[in-house]
C-alpha positions as CSV (number, residue, x, y, z in Angstrom):
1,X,13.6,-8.6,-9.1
2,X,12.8,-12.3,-8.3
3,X,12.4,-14.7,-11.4
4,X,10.3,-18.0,-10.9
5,X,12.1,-20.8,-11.1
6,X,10.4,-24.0,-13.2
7,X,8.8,-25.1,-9.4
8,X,7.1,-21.2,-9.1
9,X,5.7,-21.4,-12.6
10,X,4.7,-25.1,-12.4
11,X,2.5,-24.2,-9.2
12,X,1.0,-21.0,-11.0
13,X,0.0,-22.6,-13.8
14,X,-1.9,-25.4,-12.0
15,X,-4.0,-23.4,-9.8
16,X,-5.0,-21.2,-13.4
17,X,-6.0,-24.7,-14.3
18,X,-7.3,-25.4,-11.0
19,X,-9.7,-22.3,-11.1
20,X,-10.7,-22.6,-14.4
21,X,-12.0,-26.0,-13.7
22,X,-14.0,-24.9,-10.4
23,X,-15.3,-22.0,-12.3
24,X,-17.0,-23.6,-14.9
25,X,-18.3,-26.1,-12.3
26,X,-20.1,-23.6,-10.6
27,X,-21.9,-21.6,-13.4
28,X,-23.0,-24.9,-14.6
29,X,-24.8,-25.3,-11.0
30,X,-22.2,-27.9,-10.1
31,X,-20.9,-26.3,-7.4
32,X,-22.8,-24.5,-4.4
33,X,-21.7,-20.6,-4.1
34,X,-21.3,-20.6,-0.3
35,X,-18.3,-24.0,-1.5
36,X,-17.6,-21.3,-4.5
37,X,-16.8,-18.5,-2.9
38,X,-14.4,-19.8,-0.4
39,X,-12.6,-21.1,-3.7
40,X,-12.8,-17.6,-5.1
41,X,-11.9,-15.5,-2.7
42,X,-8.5,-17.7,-2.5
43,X,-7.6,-16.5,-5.9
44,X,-8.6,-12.7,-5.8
45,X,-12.4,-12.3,-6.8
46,X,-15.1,-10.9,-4.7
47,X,-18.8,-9.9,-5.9
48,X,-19.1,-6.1,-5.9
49,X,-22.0,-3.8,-6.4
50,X,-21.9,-3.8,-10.5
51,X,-19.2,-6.8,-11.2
52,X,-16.8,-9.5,-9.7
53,X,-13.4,-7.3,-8.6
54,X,-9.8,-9.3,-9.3
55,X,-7.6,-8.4,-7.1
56,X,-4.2,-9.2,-8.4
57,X,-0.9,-9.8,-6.0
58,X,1.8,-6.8,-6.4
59,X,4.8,-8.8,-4.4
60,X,6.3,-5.7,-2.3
61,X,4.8,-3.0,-5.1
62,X,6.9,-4.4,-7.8
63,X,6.5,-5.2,-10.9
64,X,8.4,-4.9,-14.6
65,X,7.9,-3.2,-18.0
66,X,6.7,-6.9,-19.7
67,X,4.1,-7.0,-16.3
68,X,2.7,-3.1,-16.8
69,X,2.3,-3.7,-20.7
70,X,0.4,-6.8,-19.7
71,X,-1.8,-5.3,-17.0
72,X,-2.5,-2.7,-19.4
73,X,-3.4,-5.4,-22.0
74,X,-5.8,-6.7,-19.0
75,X,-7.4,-3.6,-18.8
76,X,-8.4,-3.4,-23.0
77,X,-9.5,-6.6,-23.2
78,X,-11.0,-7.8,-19.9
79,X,-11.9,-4.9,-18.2
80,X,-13.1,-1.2,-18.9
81,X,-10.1,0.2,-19.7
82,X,-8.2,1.4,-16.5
83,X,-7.1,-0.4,-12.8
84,X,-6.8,0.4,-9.7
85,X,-3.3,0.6,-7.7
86,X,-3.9,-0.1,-3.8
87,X,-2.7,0.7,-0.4
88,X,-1.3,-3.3,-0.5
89,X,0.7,-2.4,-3.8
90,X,-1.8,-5.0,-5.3
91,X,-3.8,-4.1,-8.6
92,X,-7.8,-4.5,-8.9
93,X,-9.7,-4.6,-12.1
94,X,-13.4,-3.7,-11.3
95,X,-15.0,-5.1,-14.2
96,X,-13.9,-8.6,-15.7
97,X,-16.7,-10.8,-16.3
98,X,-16.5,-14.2,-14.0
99,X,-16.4,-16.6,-16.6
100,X,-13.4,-14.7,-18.2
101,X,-11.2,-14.2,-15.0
102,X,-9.3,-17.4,-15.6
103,X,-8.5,-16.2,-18.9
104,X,-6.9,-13.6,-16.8
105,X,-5.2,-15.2,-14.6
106,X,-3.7,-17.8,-17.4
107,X,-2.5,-14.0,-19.1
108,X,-1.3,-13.0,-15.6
109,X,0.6,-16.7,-15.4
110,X,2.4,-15.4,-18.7
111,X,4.4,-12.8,-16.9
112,X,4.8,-14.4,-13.4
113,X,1.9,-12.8,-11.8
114,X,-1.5,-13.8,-9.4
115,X,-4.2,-13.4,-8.0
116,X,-3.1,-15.9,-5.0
117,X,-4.0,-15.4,-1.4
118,X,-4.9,-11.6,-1.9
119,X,-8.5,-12.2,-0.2
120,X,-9.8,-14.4,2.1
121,X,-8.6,-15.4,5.4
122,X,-5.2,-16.1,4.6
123,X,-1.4,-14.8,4.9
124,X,-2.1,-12.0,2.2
125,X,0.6,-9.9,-0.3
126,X,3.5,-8.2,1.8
127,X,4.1,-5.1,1.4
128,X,7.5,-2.8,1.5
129,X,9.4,0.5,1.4
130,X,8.6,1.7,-2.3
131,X,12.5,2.8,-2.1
132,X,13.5,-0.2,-1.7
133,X,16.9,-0.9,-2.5
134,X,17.6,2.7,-3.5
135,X,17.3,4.9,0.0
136,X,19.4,6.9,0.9
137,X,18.0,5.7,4.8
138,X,18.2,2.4,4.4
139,X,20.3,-0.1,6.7
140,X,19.5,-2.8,4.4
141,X,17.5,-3.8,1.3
142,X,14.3,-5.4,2.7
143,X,12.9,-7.2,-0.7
144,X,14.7,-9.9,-0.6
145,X,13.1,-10.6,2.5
146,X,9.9,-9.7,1.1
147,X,10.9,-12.7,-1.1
148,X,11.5,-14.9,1.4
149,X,8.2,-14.4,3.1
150,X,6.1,-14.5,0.2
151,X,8.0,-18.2,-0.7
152,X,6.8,-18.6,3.2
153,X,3.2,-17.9,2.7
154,X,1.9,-18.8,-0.8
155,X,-0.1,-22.4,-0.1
156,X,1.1,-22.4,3.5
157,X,-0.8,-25.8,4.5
158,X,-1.0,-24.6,7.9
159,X,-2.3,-21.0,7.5
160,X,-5.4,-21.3,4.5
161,X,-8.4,-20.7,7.4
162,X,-6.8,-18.3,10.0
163,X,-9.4,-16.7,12.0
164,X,-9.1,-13.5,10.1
165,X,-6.7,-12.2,6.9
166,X,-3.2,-11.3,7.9
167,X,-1.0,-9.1,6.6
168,X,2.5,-8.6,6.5
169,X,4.9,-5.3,6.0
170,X,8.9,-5.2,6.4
171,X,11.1,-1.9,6.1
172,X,14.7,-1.8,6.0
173,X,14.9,2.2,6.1
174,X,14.7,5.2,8.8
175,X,11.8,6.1,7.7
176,X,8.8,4.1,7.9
177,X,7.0,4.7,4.7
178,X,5.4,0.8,4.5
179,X,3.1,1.6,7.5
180,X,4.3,-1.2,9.7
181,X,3.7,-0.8,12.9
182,X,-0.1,-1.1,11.7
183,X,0.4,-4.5,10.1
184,X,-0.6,-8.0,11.5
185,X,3.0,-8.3,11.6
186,X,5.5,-5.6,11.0
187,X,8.9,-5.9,10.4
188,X,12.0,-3.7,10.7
189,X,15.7,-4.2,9.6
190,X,18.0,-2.7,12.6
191,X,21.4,-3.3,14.1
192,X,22.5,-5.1,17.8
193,X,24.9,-3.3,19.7
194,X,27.2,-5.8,18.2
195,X,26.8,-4.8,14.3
196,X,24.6,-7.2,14.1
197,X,21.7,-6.7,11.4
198,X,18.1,-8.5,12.2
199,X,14.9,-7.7,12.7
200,X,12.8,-5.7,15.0
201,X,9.2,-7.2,14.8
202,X,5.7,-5.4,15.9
203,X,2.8,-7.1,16.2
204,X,-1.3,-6.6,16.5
205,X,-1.3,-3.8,15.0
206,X,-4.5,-3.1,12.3
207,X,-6.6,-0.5,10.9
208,X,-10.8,-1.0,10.1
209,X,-13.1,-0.7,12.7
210,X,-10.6,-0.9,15.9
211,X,-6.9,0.8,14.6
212,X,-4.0,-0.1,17.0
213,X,-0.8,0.9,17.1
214,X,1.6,-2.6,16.9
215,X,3.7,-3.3,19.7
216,X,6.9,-4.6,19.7
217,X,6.9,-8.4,20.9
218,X,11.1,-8.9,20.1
219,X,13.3,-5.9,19.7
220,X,15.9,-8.0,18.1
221,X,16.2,-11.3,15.8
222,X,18.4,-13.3,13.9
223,X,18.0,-13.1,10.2
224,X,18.3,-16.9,10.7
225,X,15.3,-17.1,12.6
226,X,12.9,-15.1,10.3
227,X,10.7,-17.9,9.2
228,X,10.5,-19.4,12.5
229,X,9.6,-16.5,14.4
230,X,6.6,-15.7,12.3
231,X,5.7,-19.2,12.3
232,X,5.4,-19.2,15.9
233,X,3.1,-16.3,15.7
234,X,1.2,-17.6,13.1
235,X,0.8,-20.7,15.7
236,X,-0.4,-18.7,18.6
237,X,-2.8,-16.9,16.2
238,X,-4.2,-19.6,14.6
239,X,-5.1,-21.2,17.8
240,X,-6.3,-18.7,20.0
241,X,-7.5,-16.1,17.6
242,X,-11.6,-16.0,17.9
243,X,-13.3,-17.0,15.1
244,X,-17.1,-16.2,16.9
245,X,-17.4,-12.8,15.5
246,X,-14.7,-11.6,12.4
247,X,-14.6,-8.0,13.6
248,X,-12.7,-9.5,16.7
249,X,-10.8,-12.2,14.6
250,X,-8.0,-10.1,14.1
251,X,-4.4,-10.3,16.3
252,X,-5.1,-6.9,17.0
253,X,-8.0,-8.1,19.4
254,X,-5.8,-11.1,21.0
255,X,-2.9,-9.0,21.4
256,X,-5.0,-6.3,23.5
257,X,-7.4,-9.2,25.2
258,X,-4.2,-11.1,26.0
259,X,-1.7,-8.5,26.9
260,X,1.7,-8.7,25.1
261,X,3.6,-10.2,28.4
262,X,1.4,-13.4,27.8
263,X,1.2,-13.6,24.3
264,X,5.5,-12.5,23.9
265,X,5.1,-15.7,26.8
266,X,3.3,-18.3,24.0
267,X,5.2,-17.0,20.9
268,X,8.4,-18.0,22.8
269,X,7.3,-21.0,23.9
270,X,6.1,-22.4,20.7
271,X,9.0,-21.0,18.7
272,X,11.5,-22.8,21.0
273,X,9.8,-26.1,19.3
274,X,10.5,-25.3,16.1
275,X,12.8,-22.7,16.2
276,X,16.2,-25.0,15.1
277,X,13.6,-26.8,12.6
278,X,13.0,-24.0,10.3
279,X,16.4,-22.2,9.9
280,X,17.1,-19.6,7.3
281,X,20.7,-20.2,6.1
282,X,23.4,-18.0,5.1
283,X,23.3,-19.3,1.5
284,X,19.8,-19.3,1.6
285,X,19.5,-15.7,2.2
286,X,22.5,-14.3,0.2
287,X,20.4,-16.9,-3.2
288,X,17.8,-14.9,-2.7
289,X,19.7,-11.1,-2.4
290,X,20.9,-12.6,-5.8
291,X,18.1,-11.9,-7.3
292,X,18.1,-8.1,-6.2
293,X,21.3,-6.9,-7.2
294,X,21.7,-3.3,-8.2
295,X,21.1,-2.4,-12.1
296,X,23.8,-1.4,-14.0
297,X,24.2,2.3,-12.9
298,X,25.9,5.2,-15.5
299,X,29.8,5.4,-13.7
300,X,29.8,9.4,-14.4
301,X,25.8,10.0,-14.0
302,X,26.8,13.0,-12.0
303,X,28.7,14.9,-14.7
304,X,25.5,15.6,-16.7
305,X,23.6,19.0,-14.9
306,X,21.6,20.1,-17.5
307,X,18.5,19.1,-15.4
308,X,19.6,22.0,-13.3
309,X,19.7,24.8,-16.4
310,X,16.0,23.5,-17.3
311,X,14.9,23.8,-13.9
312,X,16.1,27.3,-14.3
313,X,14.8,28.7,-17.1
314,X,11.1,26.5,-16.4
315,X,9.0,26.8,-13.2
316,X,6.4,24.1,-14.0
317,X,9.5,21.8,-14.7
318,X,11.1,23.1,-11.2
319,X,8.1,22.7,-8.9
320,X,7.9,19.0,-10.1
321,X,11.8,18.3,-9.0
322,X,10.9,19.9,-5.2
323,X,8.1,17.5,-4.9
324,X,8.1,14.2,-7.0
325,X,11.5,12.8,-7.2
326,X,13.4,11.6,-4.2
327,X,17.1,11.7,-3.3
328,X,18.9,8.1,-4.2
329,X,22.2,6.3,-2.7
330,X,23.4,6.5,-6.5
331,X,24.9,9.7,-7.5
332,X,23.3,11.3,-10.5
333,X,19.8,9.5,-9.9
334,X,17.0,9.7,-8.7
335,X,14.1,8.0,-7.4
336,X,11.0,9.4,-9.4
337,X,6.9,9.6,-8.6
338,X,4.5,9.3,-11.3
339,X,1.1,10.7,-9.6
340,X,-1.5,8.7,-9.9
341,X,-3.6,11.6,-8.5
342,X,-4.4,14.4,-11.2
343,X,-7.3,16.8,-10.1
344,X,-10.0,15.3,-12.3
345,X,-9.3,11.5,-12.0
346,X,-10.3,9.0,-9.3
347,X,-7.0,8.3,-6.7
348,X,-4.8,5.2,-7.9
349,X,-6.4,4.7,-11.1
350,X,-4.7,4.2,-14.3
351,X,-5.7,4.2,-17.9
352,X,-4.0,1.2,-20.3
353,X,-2.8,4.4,-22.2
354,X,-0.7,5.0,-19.0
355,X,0.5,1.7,-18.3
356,X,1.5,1.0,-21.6
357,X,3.3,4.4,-21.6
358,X,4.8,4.1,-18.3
359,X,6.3,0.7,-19.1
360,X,7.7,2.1,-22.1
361,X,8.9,4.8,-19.7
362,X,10.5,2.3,-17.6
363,X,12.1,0.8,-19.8
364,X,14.1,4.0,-21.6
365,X,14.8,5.7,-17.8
366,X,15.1,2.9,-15.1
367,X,15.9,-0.3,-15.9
368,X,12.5,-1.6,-17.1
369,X,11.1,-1.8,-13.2
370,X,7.9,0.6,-11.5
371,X,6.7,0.3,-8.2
372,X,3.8,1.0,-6.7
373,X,3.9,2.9,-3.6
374,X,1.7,2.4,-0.1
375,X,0.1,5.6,-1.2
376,X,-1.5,4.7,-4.6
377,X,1.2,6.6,-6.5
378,X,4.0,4.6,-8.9
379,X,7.6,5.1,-8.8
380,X,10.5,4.7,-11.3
381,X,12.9,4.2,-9.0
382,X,16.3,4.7,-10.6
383,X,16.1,7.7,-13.6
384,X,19.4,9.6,-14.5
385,X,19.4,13.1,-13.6
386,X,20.1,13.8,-16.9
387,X,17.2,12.5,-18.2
388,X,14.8,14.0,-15.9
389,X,13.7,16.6,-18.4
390,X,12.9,14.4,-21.0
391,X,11.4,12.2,-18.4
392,X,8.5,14.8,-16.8
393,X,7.6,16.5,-20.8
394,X,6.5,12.6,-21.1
395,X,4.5,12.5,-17.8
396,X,3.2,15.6,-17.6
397,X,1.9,14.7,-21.6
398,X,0.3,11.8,-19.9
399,X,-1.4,13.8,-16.9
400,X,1.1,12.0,-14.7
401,X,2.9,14.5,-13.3
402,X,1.1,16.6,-11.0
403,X,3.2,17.9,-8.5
404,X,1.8,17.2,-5.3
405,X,3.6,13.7,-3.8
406,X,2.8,14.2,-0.1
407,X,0.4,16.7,-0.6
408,X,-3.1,17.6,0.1
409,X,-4.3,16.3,-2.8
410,X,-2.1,13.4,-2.9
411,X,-5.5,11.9,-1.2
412,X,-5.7,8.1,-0.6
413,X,-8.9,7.1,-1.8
414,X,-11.0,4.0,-1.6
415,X,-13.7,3.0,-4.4
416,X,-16.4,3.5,-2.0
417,X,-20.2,3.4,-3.2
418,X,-19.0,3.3,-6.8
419,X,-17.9,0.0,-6.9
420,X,-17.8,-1.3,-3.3
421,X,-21.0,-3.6,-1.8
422,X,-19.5,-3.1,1.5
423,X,-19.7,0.9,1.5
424,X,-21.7,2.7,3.1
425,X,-20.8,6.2,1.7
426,X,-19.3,7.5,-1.3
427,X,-15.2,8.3,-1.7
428,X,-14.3,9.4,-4.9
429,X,-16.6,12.0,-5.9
430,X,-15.5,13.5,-2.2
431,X,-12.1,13.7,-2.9
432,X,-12.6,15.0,-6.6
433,X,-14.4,17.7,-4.9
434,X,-12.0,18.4,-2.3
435,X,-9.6,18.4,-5.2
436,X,-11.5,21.0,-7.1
437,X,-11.9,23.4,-4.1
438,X,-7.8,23.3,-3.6
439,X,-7.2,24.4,-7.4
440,X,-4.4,26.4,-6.5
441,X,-1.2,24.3,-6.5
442,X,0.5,27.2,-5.0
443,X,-1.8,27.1,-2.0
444,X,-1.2,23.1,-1.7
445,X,2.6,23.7,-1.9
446,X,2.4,26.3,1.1
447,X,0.2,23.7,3.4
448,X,3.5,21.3,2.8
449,X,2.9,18.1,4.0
450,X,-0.7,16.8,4.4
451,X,-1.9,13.4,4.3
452,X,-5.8,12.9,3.5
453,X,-7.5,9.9,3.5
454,X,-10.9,9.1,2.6
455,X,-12.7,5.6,3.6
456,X,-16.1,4.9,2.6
457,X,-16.9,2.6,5.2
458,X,-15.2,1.2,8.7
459,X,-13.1,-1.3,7.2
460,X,-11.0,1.3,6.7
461,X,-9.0,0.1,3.1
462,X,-7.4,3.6,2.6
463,X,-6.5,3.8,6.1
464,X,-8.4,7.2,7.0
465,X,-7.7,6.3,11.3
466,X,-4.3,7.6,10.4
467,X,-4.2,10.6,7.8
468,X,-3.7,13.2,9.0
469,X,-7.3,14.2,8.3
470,X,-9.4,11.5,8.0
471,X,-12.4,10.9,6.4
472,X,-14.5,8.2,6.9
473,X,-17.9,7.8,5.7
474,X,-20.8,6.2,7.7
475,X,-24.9,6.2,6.7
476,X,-27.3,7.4,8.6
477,X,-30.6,6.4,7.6
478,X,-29.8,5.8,3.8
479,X,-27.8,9.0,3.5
480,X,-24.0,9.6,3.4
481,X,-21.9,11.4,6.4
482,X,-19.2,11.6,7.6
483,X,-16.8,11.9,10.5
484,X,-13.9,13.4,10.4
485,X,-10.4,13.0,12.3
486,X,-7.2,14.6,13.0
487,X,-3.8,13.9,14.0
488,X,-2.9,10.5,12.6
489,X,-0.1,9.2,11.0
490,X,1.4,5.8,9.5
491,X,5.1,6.8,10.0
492,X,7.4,6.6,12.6
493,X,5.4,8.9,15.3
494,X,2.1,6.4,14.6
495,X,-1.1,7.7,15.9
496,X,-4.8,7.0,15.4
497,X,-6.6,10.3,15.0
498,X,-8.6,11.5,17.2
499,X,-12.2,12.1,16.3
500,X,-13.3,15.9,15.8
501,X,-16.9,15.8,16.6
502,X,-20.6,14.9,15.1
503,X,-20.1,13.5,11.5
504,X,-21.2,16.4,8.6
505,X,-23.1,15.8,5.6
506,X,-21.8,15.4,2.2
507,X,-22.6,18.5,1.1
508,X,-20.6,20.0,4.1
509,X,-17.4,17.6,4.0
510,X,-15.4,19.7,1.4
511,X,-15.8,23.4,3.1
512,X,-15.0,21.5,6.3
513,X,-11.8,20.5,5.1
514,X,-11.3,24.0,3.7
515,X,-12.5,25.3,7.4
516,X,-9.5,23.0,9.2
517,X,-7.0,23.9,6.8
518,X,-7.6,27.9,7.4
519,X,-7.2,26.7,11.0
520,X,-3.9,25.6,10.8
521,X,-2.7,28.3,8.7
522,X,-4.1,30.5,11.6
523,X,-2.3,28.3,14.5
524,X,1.2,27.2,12.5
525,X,4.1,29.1,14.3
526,X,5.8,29.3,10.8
527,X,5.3,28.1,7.4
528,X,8.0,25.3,8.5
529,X,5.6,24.0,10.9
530,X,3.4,20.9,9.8
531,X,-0.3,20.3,9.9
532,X,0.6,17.5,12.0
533,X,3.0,19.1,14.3
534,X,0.4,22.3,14.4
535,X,-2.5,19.4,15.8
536,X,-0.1,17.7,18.4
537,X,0.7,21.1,19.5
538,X,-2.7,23.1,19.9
539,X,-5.2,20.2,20.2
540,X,-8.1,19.4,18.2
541,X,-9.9,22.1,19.9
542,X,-9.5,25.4,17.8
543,X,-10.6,23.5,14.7
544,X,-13.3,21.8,16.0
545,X,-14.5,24.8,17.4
546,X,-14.6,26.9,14.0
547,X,-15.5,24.0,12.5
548,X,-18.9,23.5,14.1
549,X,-19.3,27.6,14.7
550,X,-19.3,27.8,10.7
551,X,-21.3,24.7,9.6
């Protein structure tokens, strides 16, 4: 994990001081709010329908034990006891009174944390594989690139007003699990038919009210040329992005207005300027990878199977193990998901009971580090198989192990009407209904893997345009609908789903979902065959007809 140097903490501290000053300005009138808000927004806060929400950075979803025990400290003093993990890996507090957030933020300072550039129209948080470093699929460990980016984008002089907020995601695995080819940017680690490692980069691709699919504007670049690279993009952005209507600010809209022969054209053309100016050296690169060597892992972890006699002899224990932990390059570990999704509490939320026990977790079973994952779940990343056992009696004391990672209730969730001004339709009490009508866990296991995602309004935040069943909700006259789609998907095979008809009423959207999960189980070939696959394969039509025959 990357420690601030005396610069890093030098800079953080100043803008707490900074803030602090500019916040007292304005609630003594000294300050306009429309000059107030664009201060605000660059250090995490918006106004939301019951309180100002802080938004706080979570550098490529991780974060240590000393950082948990302090957001959990956050969360008792400042707030109403609990936060919210997001899609970003960033944390939001819903609650903090605005004259107390740079109290928070001077806390946050404490443990190298911020609430920097994670709103407004800025480079924002970049965002990674939550197996990171520990993969079994991975070509190369992306964070310290992560790293090197977010050194890149914090203050960038050059890129405080783009047109519209930008967003970053790099992935060094097989397996896309950071959602990158629907990022401003997105970035992936591959090899040149030389051996070469570089990057692969996609761009224009988004989600809210227009999701595209990225495109890929260079198959292959130097590791050297990184910094450059985006630069030049940032360039081209900056200055022909529109900034006369913000639902077409994004590089989404250029890219598809422009066409990625001309735009590929401009990014090379400014890049050659600057390209030999902005170098990423060898030493450079290998300071940073420094800072993310591997832990000290148990020589003869292996050796120790009793995880395998208690999985034996305890099927609550065993179901856990087949869906929350994931293989790791180390043997004898394993990567491990705490579920931040138990039946009867909101999606991505945690209690400071939870993040004080999780840290201590950390700390006993992998190396004092969590991460947050791009589905609002945490991970301990490196755990012993010996002490997996031990490790879910503890979570599952703390409601933190349900067993349904990838799963239909494994729903990402936006805070919709309860705490969101921008909504325009409920999201949690949805999914805690849809969770209630899929109470048996034996049922969810059988559908395998389903991806649901529930936005309560078009900007889309839990990224409903690509679960596999999305949810999105939309008023109608000062009452909640919504539409549903099918078919989409973040990973590799990215899609936008497609839309399945008329939006339903709120009262309707839970037997819905019931109604299209019966369809597949009618349509599958075989249990092996996915809801996803099942959709590409038949269509949207057998579900949308029963769907609208039945409600």
């Amino acid at each position: 994990m990357y420690q601030y140097n005396d610069k890093d903490q030098t800079l953080i501290d100043e803008r707490v001081t900074q803030f602090r000053d500019q916040t007292e300005r304005f609630l003594k009138g000294e300050i306009a709010d429309d000059k107030y808000r664009a201060l605000r927004l660059m250090n995490g806060v918006y106004v939301q329908t019951h309180a100002p929400l802080l938004r706080i950075a979570g550098p490529y979803g991780l974060l240590s034990s000393k950082q948990v025990r302090k957001l959990a400290s956050i969360a008792r003093d400042y707030d109403k006891g609990f936060c919210h993990f997001t899609t970003r890996q960033n944390i939001q507090f819903n609650w903090p009174a605005l004259e107390r957030v740079p109290d928070i933020l001077e806390e946050l300072a404490s443990v190298q944390m911020h609430a920097i550039q994670t709103s407004g129209n800025c480079l924002r948080n970049t965002t990674s594989d939550q197996l990171a470093g520990v993969a079994i699929d991975e070509l190369e460990d992306p964070r310290p690139y992560c790293e090197i980016i977010r050194q890149w984008t914090i203050f960038h002089p050059e890129f405080a007003y783009l047109p519209r907020k930008f967003k970053i995601a790099v992935s060094g695995s097989q397996q896309d699990r950071a959602a990158i080819r629907f990022h401003d940017i997105g970035l992936q680690l591959v090899k040149n038919d030389q051996g070469e490692v570089g990057f692969s980069l996609f761009v224009g691709g988004g989600l809210g009210r227009t999701p595209v699919i990225g495109q890929i504007v260079r198959p292959f670049l130097e590791k050297k040329h990184l910094l450059s690279y985006l630069e030049a993009i940032l360039r081209v952005y900056n200055l022909y992005g529109r900034r006369d209507n913000k639902y077409k600010a994004r590089i989404k809209i250029l890219v598809r207005e422009t066409g990625l022969t001309e735009i590929r054209k401009q990014i090379e053309a400014e890049w050659d300027l600057i390209k030999d100016k902005l170098e990423l050296s060898s030493e450079r690169i290998s300071e940073i990878q420094q800072q993310f060597t591997p832990p000290a892992y148990q020589a003869n972890a292996a050796q120790d199977t009793s995880y395998a006699d208690n999985s034996a002899n305890n099927a609550d224990f065993s179901t856990w193990l087949k869906h929350n932990i994931a293989e790791h390059k180390v043997d004898g570990y394993h990567a491990v998901y705490i579920s931040l999704k138990a039946p009867d509490s909101p999606p991505g939320d945690c209690t400071e009971s939870q993040l004080d026990a999780i840290a201590e977790l950390a700390d006993q079973h992998s190396f004092g580090m969590v991460r947050v994952t791009h589905r609002q779940n945490l991970v301990l990343a490196d755990v012993k198989q010996a002490d997996l056992f031990d490790l879910w009696k503890k979570l599952d004391a703390l409601k933190l192990a349900t067993p349904n990672i990838g799963k239909a209730t494994d729903m990402i969730c936006c805070p919709g009407l309860d705490y969101c001004s921008l909504a325009n339709a409920g999201s949690i009490g949805v999914a805690k209904e849809i969770n209630e009508a899929l109470d048996s866990m034996d049922y969810i296991h059988d559908l395998g893997d389903l991806k649901i995602n529930i936005s309560g309004c078009m900007n889309g935040c839990a990224h409903q345009s690509v679960g596999h069943i999305g949810i999105l909700g939309v008023d109608k006259k000062g009452v909640e609908w919504y539409q549903i789609t099918l078919g989409g998907s973040s990973e590799n095979d990215a899609a936008i789903g497609h839309r399945l008809g008329p939006a339903v009423s709120k009262e309707d959207v839970t037997s819905v979902v019931k109604t299209l999960l019966e369809v597949y189980i009618e349509q599958r070939i075989n249990e092996d065959e996915s809801f996803l696959a099942t959709v590409r394969r038949v269509g949207i039509a057998p579900f949308k007809e029963k769907t609208y025959a039945t409600h």
